[in-house]
C-alpha positions, 0 to 999 in steps of 0.5 A, spaced: 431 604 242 426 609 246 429 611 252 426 608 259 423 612 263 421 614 270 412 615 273 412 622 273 415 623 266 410 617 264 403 620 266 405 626 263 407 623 257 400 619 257 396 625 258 400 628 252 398 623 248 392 621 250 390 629 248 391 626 240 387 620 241 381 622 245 379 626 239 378 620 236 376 616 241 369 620 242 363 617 239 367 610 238 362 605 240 363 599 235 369 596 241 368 589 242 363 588 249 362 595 250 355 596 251 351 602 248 350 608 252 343 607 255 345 600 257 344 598 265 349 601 269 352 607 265 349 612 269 352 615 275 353 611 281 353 613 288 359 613 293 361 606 295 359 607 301 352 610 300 345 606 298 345 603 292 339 605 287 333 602 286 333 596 282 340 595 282 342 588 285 347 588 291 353 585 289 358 587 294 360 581 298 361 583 305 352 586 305 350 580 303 347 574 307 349 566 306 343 565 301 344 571 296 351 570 296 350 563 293 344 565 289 349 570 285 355 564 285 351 560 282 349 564 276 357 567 275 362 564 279 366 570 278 370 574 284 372 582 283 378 584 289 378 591 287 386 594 289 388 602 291 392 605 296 392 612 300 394 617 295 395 624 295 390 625 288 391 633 288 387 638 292 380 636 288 380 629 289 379 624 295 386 620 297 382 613 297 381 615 290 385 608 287 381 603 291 373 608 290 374 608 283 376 600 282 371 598 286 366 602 283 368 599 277 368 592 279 360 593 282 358 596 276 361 590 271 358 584 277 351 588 277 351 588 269 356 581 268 355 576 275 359 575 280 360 578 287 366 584 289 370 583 295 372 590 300 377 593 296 385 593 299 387 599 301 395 599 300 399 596 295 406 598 292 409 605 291 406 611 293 407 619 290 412 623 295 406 627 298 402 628 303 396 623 306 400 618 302 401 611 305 407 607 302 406 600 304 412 597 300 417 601 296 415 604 289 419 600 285 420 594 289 417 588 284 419 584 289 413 585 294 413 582 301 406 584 303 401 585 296 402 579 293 402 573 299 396 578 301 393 577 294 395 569 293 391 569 300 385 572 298 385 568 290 386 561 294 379 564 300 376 564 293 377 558 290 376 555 297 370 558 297 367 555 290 369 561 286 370 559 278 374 565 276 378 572 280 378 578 276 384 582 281 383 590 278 388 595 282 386 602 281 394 604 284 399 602 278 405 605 279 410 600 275 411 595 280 404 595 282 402 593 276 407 587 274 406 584 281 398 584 280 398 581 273 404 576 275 400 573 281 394 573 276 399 568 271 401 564 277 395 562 280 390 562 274 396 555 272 398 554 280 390 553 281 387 552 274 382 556 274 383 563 270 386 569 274 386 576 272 390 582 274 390 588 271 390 595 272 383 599 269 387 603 264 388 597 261 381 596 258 381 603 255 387 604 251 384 605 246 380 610 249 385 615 250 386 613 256 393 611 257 394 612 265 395 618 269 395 621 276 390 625 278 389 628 271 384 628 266 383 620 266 382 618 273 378 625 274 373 624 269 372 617 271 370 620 278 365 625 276 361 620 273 363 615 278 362 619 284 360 626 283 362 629 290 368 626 290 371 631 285 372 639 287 376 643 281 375 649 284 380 647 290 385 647 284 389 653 282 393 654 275 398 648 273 402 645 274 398 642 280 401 639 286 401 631 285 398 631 279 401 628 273 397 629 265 393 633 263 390 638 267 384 636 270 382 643 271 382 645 264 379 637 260 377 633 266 368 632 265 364 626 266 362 625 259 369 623 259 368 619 265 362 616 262 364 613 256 371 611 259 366 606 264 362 604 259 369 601 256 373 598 262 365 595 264 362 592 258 369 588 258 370 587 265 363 584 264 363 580 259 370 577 263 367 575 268 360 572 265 364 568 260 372 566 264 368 562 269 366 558 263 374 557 260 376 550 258 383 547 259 386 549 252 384 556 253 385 556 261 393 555 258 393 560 252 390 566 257 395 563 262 401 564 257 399 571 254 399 574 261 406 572 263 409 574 256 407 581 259 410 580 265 416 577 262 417 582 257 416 588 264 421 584 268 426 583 261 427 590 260 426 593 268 433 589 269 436 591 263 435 598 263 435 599 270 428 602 271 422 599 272 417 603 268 422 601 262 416 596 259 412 602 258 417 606 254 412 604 247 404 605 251 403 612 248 406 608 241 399 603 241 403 597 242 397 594 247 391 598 244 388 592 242 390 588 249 382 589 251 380 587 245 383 580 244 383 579 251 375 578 250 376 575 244 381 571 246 385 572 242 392 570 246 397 569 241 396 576 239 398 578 246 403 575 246 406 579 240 405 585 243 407 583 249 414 583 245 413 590 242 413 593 249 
């Protein structure tokens, strides 16, 4: 049996690991709901709080006026909550990374699927023991106090508000942050009967090369396609670098990377969002019953290994690879069994 392991020794193994597959991974474009590299929304987007480009629809919730927002509801009643934190990500990255990222994701993904983005939440569950960081709840408590009756609060306003489907994706994700994000998503998706999904972004492009990370390769790559000024490698010195956990950023870290990891995490948060609104009863359950399998298995093996990252023991061994495939696909069953290999 794998030994269990801790957040640290995961993103650095990940990145490790992600250094075997990224070569694989470049180039791969026959990914099911990944659109081509010159499809509408994989060129470089501005800052979240710039303007938007000309021609790209306003999406974010909170800029728009009564009759947009129901313009855009009718057409796909998807809602995107984008999760981050405030988190020390190296000396070359802004500490709102988490939440920056996710919702530049989620406005890409709605700009090209449907739906609407709600103000990404800053603060979460955990958080590095490093400067500028702010640890809301602790980093391994799945029993979260704030997080989830913030987030069942903010799913319920949604579907209050007439929304059809709730697209929950954290850019934070230690252990606990990610179990609880994808409990709530099971929970509410049977408790309120419409789908529900938590997840973090890493998720959707397992098979990528992109296993999670801090502040290294991954999340630094996406940055400098996402939001160039965001990113300044020359304020890093030589390895090993200050909270930072993957490989090196300074030595692999380029937007091109960046580039082709949106293209995945958006061609399939977009083809999410445009069909979950649509799913019947029978495939509500499925997908219902496959994310609580993952959590199951997360909690299963947290108590009897005695650590919360103990479900992560097998990412680097590509038990949850195709976890984004089949989800599109709706493929639930097949969920399911993974969930039994983590």
């Amino acid at each position: 049996m794998s030994a269990p392991i801790k957040r640290r020794a995961f993103v650095q193994n990940a990145g490790a690991v992600a250094a075997g597959l990224v070569s694989t991974a470049v180039g791969h474009s026959a990914v099911v709901g990944v659109a081509n590299d010159d499809a509408e929304g994989d060129k470089p987007s501005p800052s979240a709080t710039s303007e938007f480009q000309v021609g790209e629809p306003e999406v974010r919730l909170e800029m728009l006026r009564p009759k947009e927002i129901e313009d855009r509801m009718a057409d796909c009643g998807t809602l995107f909550l984008p999760l981050g934190t405030i988190e020390w990500h190296g000396l070359h990255n802004i500490v709102g990374l988490d939440a920056v990222k996710a919702q530049m994701l989620c406005i890409r993904a709605a700009q090209r699927g449907g739906g609407l983005v709600a103000p990404p939440l800053f603060g979460g569950v955990g958080g590095l023991d490093q400067p500028h960081t702010f640890v809301m709840e602790p980093e391994d408590q799945t029993f979260s106090v704030l997080l989830r009756p913030w987030l069942e609060k903010l799913v319920m306003e949604a579907v209050r508000q007439g929304f059809k489907a709730v697209i929950i994706l954290t850019g934070h994700y230690g252990a606990a942050q990610q179990i609880v994000v994808r409990e709530v998503g099971a929970r509410l998706t049977r408790c309120l009967g419409i789908p529900v999904l938590g997840t973090p972004e890493y998720i959707l492009a397992l098979d990528e090369g992109y296993l999670g990370d801090h502040a290294a390769w991954g999340e630094t790559s996406l940055m400098m396609h996402l939001d160039p000024p965001s990113v300044d490698l020359t304020r890093l010195g030589n390895e090993p670098h200050q909270g930072v956990g993957g490989r090196d950023p300074k030595q692999f870290a380029n937007a091109e990377d960046g580039r082709r990891l949106t293209q995945a995490i958006v061609g399939r948060l977009a083809r999410l969002c445009r069909e979950m609104p649509g799913w019947d009863a029978s495939t509500l359950r499925a997908f219902a019953d496959a994310e609580a399998a993952i959590v199951q298995r997360q909690q299963e093996l947290a108590a009897q290994m005695g650590i919360v990252w103990a479900a992560w023991r097998n990412i680097g061994n590509g038990v949850l690879h195709r976890y984004a495939e089949c989800l599109v696909e709706r493929r639930f069953e097949e969920i399911k069994a993974m969930a039994e290999q983590l």
